[in-house]
MARNU-481097 format. One record per residue (C-alpha): residue number from 1; residue in one letter; x, y, z. Coordinates in steps of 0.1 Angstrom, whole numbers, m for minus. Example, Ala and Ser with C-alpha at 12.3 -4.5 7.8 and 13.67 -1.06 7.14 Angstrom:
BEGIN
+------+------+-------+-------+-------+
| resi | resn |     x |     y |     z |
+------+------+-------+-------+-------+
|    1 |    A |   123 |   m45 |    78 |
|    2 |    S |   137 |   m11 |    71 |
+------+------+-------+-------+-------+
***
This chain:
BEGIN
+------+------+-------+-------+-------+
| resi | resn |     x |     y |     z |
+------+------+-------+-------+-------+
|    1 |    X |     1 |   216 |  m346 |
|    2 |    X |    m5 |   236 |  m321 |
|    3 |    X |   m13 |   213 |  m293 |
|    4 |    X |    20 |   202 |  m300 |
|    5 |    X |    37 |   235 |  m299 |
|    6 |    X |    18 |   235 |  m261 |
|    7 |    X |    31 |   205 |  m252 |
|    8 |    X |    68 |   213 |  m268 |
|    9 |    X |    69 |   249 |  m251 |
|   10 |    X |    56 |   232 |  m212 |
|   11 |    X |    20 |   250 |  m218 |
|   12 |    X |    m6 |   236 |  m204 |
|   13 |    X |   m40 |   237 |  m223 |
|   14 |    X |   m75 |   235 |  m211 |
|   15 |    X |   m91 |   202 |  m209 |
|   16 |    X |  m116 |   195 |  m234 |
|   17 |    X |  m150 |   177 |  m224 |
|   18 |    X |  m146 |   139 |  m244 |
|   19 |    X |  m173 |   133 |  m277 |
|   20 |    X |  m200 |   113 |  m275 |
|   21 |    X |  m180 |    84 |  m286 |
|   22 |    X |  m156 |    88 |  m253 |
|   23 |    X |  m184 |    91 |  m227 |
|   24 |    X |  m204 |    59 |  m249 |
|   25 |    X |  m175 |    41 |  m243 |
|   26 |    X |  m167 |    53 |  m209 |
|   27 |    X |  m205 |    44 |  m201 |
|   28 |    X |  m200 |     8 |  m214 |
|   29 |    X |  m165 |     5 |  m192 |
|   30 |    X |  m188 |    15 |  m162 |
|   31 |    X |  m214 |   m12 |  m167 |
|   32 |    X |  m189 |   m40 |  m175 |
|   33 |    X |  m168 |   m31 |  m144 |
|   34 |    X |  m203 |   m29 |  m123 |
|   35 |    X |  m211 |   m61 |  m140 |
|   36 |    X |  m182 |   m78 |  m128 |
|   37 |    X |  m179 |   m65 |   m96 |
|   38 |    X |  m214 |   m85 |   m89 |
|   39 |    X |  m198 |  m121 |   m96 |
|   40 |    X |  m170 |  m113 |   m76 |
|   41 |    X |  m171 |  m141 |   m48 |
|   42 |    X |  m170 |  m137 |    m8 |
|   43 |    X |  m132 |  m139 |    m8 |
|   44 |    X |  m124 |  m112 |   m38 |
|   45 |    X |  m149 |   m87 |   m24 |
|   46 |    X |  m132 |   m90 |    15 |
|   47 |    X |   m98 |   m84 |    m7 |
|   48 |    X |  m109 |   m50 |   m21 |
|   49 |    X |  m130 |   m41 |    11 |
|   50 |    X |  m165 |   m47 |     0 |
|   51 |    X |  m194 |   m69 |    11 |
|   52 |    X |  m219 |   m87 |    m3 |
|   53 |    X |  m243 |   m58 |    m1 |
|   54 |    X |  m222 |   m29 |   m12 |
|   55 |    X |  m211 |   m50 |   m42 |
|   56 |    X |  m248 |   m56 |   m57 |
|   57 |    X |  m255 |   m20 |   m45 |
|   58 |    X |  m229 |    m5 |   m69 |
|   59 |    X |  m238 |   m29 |   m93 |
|   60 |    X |  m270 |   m18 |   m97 |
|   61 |    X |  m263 |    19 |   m98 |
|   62 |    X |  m275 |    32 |  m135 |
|   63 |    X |  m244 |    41 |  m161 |
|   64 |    X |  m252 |    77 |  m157 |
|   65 |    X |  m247 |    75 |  m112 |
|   66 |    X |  m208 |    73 |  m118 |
|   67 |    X |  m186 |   102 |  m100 |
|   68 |    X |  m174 |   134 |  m110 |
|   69 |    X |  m143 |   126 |  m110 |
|   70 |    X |  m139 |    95 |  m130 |
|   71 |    X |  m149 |   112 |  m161 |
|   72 |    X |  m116 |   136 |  m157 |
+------+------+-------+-------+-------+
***
């Protein structure tokens, strides 16, 4: 009720830091987007402005290696 009484009277409130769940799931998104990012041929990669060797670097990063930022 009273997020919603924040929301209805333009307050902002402070973020809260996601549950376990969240950042489990957010972990999984990470590797399956890594994941995919490696079988991305030649082509794709020169589409989004990666090579070869940037793509299986990322890929390999561990779940935990993700930016600040992402997690926001």
């Amino acid at each position: 009720m009273s997020r919603l009484m924040e929301v209805s009277f333009g307050r902002v409130s402070r973020s809260r830091r996601p549950g376990l769940l969240a950042r489990i799931d957010q972990a999984f998104a990470l590797h399956r987007s890594r994941a995919r990012l490696a079988q991305l041929d030649a082509r794709l990669l020169a589409d989004v402005g990666l090579d070869r060797s940037t793509a299986e670097a990322e890929a390999n990063r561990p779940v935990w290696d993700a930016p600040s930022h992402w997690s926001q």
